[in-house]
C-alpha positions as CSV (number, residue, x, y, z in Angstrom):
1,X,24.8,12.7,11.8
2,X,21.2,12.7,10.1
3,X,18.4,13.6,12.3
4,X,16.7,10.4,13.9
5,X,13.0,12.0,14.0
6,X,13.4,13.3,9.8
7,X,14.8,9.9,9.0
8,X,11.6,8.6,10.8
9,X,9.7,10.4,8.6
10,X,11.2,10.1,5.6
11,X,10.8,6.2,6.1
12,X,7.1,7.1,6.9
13,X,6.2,6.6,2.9
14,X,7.8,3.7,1.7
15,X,6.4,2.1,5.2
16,X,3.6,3.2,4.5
17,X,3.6,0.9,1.0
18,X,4.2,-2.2,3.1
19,X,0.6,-1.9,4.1
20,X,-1.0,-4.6,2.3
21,X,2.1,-7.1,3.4
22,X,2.1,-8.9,6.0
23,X,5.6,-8.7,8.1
24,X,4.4,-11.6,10.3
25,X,0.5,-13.1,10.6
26,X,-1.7,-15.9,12.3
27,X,-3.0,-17.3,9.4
28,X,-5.6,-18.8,12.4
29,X,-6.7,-15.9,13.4
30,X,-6.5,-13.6,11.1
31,X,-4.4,-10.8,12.5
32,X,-1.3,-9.3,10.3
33,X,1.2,-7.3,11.0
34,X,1.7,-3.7,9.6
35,X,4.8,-2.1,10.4
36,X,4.6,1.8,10.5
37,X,8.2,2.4,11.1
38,X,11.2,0.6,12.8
39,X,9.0,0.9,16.3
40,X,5.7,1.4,15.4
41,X,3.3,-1.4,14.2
42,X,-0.5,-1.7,13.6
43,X,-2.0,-5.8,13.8
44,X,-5.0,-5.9,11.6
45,X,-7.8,-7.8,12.3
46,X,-10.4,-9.0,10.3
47,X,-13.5,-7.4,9.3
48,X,-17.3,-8.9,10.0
49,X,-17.5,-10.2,13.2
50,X,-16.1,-12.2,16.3
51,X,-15.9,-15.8,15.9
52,X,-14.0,-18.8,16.9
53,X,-11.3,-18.5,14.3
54,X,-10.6,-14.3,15.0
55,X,-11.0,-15.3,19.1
56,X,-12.8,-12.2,19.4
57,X,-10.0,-10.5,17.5
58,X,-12.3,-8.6,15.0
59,X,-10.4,-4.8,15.2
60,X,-7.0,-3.4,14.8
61,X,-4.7,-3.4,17.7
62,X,-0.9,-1.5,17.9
63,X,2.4,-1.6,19.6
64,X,5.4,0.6,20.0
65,X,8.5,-0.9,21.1
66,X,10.6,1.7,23.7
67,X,13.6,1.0,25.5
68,X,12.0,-0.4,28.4
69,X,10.0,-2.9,27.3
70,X,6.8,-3.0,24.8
71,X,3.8,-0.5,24.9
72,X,0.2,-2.4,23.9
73,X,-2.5,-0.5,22.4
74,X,-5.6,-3.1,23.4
75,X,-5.3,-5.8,24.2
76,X,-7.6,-8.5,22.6
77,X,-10.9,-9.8,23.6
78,X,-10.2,-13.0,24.7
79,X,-7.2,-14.6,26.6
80,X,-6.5,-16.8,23.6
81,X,-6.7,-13.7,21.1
82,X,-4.4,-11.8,23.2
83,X,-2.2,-14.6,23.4
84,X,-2.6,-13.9,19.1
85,X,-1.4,-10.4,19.9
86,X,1.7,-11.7,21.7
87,X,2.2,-14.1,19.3
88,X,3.2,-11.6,16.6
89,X,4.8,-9.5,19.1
90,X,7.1,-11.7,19.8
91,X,7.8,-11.9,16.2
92,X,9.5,-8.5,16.0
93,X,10.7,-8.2,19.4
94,X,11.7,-10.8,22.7
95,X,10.8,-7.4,25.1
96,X,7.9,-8.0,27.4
97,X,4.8,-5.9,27.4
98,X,4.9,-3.4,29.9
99,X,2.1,-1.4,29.5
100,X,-1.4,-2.3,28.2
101,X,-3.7,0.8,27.3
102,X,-7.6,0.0,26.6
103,X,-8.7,2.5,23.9
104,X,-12.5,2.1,24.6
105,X,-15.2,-0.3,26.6
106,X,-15.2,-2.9,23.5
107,X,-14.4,-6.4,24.4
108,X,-11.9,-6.6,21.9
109,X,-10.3,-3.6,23.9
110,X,-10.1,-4.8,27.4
111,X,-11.1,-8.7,27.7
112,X,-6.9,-9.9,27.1
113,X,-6.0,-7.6,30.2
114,X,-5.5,-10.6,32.3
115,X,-3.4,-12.4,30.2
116,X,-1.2,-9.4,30.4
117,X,-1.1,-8.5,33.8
118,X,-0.1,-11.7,34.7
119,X,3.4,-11.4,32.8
120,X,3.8,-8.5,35.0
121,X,2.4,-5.3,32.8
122,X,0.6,-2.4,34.0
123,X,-2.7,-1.8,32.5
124,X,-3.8,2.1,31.8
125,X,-7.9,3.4,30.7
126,X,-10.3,6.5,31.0
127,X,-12.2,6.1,34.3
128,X,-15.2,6.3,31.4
129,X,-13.5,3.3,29.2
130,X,-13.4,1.1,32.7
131,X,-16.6,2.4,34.0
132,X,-18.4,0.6,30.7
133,X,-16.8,-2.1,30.4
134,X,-18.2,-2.8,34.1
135,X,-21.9,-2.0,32.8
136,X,-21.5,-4.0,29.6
137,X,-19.5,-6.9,31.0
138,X,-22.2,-9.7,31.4
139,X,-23.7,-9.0,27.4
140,X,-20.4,-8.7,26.0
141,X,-19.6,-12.4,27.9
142,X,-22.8,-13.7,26.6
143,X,-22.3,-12.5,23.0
144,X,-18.9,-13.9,23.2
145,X,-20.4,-17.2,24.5
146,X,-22.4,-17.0,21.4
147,X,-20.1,-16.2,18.9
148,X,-16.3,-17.4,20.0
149,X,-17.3,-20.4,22.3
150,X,-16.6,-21.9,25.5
151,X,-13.3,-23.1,23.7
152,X,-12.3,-20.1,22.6
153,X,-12.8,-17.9,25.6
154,X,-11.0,-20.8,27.9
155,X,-8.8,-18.9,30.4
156,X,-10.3,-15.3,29.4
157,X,-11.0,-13.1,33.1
158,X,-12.6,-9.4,33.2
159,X,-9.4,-7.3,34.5
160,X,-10.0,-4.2,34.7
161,X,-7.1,-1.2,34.4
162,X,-5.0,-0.5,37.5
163,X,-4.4,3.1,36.5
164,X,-6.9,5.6,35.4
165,X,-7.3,8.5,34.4
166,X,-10.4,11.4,33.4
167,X,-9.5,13.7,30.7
168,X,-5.5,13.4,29.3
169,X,-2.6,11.9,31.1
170,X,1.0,12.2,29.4
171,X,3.5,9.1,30.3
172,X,7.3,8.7,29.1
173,X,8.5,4.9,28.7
174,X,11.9,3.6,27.6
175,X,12.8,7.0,25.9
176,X,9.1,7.3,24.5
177,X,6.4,10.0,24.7
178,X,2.9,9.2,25.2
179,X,0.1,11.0,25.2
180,X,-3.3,9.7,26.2
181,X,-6.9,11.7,25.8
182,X,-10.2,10.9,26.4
183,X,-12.2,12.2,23.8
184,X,-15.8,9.9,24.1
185,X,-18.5,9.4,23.8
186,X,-18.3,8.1,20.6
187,X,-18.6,4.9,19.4
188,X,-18.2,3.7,23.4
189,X,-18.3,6.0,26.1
190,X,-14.9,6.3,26.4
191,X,-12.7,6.7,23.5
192,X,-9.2,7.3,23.7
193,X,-6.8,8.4,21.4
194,X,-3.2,7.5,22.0
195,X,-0.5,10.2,20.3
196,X,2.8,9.8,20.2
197,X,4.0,13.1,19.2
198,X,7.7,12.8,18.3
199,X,6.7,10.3,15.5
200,X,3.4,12.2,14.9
201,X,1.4,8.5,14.4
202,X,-2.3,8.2,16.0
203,X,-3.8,5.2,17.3
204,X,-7.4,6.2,17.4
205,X,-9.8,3.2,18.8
206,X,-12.7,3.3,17.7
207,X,-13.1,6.8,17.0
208,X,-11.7,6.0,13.3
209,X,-13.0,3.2,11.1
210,X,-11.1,2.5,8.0
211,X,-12.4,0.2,5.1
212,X,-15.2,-0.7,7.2
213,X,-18.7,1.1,7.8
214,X,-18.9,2.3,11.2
215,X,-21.5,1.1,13.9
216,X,-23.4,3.4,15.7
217,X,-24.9,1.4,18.6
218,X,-26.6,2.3,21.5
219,X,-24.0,3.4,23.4
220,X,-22.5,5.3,21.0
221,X,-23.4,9.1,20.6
222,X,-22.7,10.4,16.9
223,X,-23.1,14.0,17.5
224,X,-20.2,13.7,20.0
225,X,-18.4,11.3,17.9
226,X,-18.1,14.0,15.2
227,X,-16.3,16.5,17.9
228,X,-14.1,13.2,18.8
229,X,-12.8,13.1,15.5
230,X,-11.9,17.0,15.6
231,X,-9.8,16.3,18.3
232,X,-7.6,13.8,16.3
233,X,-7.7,15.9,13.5
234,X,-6.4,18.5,15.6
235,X,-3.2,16.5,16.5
236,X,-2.3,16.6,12.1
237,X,-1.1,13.1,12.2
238,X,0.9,12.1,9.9
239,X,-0.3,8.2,10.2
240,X,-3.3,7.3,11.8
241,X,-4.5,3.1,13.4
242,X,-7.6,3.1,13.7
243,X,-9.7,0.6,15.5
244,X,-10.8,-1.1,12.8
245,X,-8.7,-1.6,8.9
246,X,-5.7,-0.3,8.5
247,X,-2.8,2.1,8.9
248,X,-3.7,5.0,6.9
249,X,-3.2,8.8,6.5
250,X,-5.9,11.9,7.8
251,X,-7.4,12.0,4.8
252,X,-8.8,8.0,4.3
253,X,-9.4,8.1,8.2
254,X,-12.0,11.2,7.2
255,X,-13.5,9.9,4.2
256,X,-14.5,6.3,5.5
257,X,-15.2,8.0,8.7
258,X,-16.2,11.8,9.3
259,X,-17.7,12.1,6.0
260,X,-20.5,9.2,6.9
261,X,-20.9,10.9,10.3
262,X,-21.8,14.6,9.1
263,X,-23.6,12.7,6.2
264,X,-26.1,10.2,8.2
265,X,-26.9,13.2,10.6
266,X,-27.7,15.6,7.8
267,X,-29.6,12.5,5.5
268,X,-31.5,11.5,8.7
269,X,-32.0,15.6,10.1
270,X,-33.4,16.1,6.6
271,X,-35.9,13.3,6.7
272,X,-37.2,14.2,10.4
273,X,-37.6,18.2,9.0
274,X,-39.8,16.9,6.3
275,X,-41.9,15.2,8.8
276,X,-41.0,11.4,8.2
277,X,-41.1,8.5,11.1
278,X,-38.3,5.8,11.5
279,X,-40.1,3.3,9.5
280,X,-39.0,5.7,6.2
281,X,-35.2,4.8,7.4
282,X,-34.6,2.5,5.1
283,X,-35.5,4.5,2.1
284,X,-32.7,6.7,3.0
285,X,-29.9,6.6,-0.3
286,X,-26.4,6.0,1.5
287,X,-24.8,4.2,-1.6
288,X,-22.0,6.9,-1.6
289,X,-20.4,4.5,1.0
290,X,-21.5,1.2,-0.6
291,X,-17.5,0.4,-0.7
292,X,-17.2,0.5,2.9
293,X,-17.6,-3.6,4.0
294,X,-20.0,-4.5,6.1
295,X,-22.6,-1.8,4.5
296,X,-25.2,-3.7,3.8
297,X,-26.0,-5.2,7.7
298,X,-25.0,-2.0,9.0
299,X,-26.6,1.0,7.1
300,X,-30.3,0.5,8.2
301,X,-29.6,0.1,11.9
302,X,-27.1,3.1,11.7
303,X,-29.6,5.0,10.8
304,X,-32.1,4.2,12.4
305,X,-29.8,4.8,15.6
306,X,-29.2,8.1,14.7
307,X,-32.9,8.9,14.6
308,X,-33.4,7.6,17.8
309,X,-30.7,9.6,19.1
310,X,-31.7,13.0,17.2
311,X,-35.6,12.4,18.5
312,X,-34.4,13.4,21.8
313,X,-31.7,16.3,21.1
């Protein structure tokens, strides 16, 4: 009888060329399914950011369906967007979520918990991930008030994880291997990649950003980040969902993400050795990843971050 894991893999490929079909969507909302193999599946959200329409939705969520029921990576930043999620869940499988892990403080991570937990699943983060969603709760409510509406955040409730955990914690569901680390700061404090070994497929939060140019905020800590990315790396994926674009191999995940780290530290390292000031930022040349969207509105205050953060290393 073949071997179930090299069949897996040997699917892995041709899966792989599904990427830019959808199996399912919510033409509403945006989010599209992209199946990695019979179990695995990315949803895609749109790029640019939250709004009525996306329901907060803006990033790439996953799920892996076990034996006992469904394994959610994220859950949605609204109640209404992780309602989305479900949606399309439901569109490859009538198992319940069990499990609900938040990759990372971002709304879009954490803010569909409740929705969840109240059809009975258990809810998993880093002590870090839970500790800033507490700090950030009130401006990521008010920036949600401001971009998705009252209308669209109807029903939405801060729930925060029931389990936690510090560094790594290793859980087995319905047959299924999972592998959690903390490896923040990083774009949020604490970033957690999600591993599931046997099929050797990554779901990376917001460590990776695929098709998109990164944001380096101010809680985000790029030096780190760079380490964070190492540690996925590590792991030789052979698929990796990020937190924002799509499904994609080591490689792609490096390039639209690595490469503009170690690249905006050394462009911006450069400029404070020749003695220039923040206001110089913008005349920094990062056209090499003009093709990433969102470039425009985000190079300059990327930058300029990055200063701010290397003034005081």
């Amino acid at each position: 009888m073949p071997n179930p894991t090299l069949l897996s893999r040997l699917m892995l490929p041709a899966l792989m060329l599904l990427a830019s079909v959808a199996l399912a969507s919510d033409q509403d909302t945006g989010l599209r399914l992209q199946p990695i193999n019979d179990r695995i599946y990315a949803i895609v959200g749109p790029f640019g950011n939250r709004t009525a329409e996306n329901l907060g939705n803006n990033a790439t969520f996953g799920f892996v369906v076990t034996d006992d029921g469904v394994v959610l990576i994220d859950s949605g930043g609204s109640a209404k967007g992780a309602a989305a999620i479900e949606a399309l869940i439901q569109q490859v499988t009538d198992q319940a979520v069990k499990l609900v892990i938040n990759t990372g403080g971002q709304d879009h991570r954490w803010l569909g918990n409740a929705y969840f937990k109240a059809r009975g699943a258990r809810i998993i983060a880093s002590q870090a991930a839970v500790e800033d969603q507490r700090a950030r709760l009130q401006e990521q409510l008010l920036r949600l008030q401001n971009l998705v509406g009252a209308e669209g955040l109807a029903g939405t409730e801060p729930v925060y994880a029931d389990e936690t955990f510090e560094e790594q914690t290793n859980l087995s569901i319905g047959g299924t291997d999972v592998e959690l680390k903390m490896v923040g700061p990083a774009h949020t404090p604490g970033e957690t990649l999600v591993w599931l070994p046997e099929s050797r497929v990554a779901f990376s939060g917001d460590v990776v950003y695929v098709g998109r140019m990164l944001r380096v905020g101010s809680h985000s800590n790029s030096a780190h980040w760079i380490e964070a990315f190492e540690s996925l790396a590590a792991l030789e994926p052979e698929v990796v969902v990020p937190g924002h674009g799509p499904a994609t191999d080591l490689a792609r995940a490096r390039a639209d993400t690595l490469d503009y780290l170690v690249f905006l530290r050394e462009t911006v390292g450069a400029l404070m050795e020749d003695g220039g000031d923040i206001t110089q930022i913008g005349s920094l040349d990062q056209s090499r990843f003009s093709y990433l969207e969102e470039y425009e509105s985000l190079k300059g205050r990327n930058a300029q971050q990055v200063f701010q953060e290397m003034e005081w290393e």
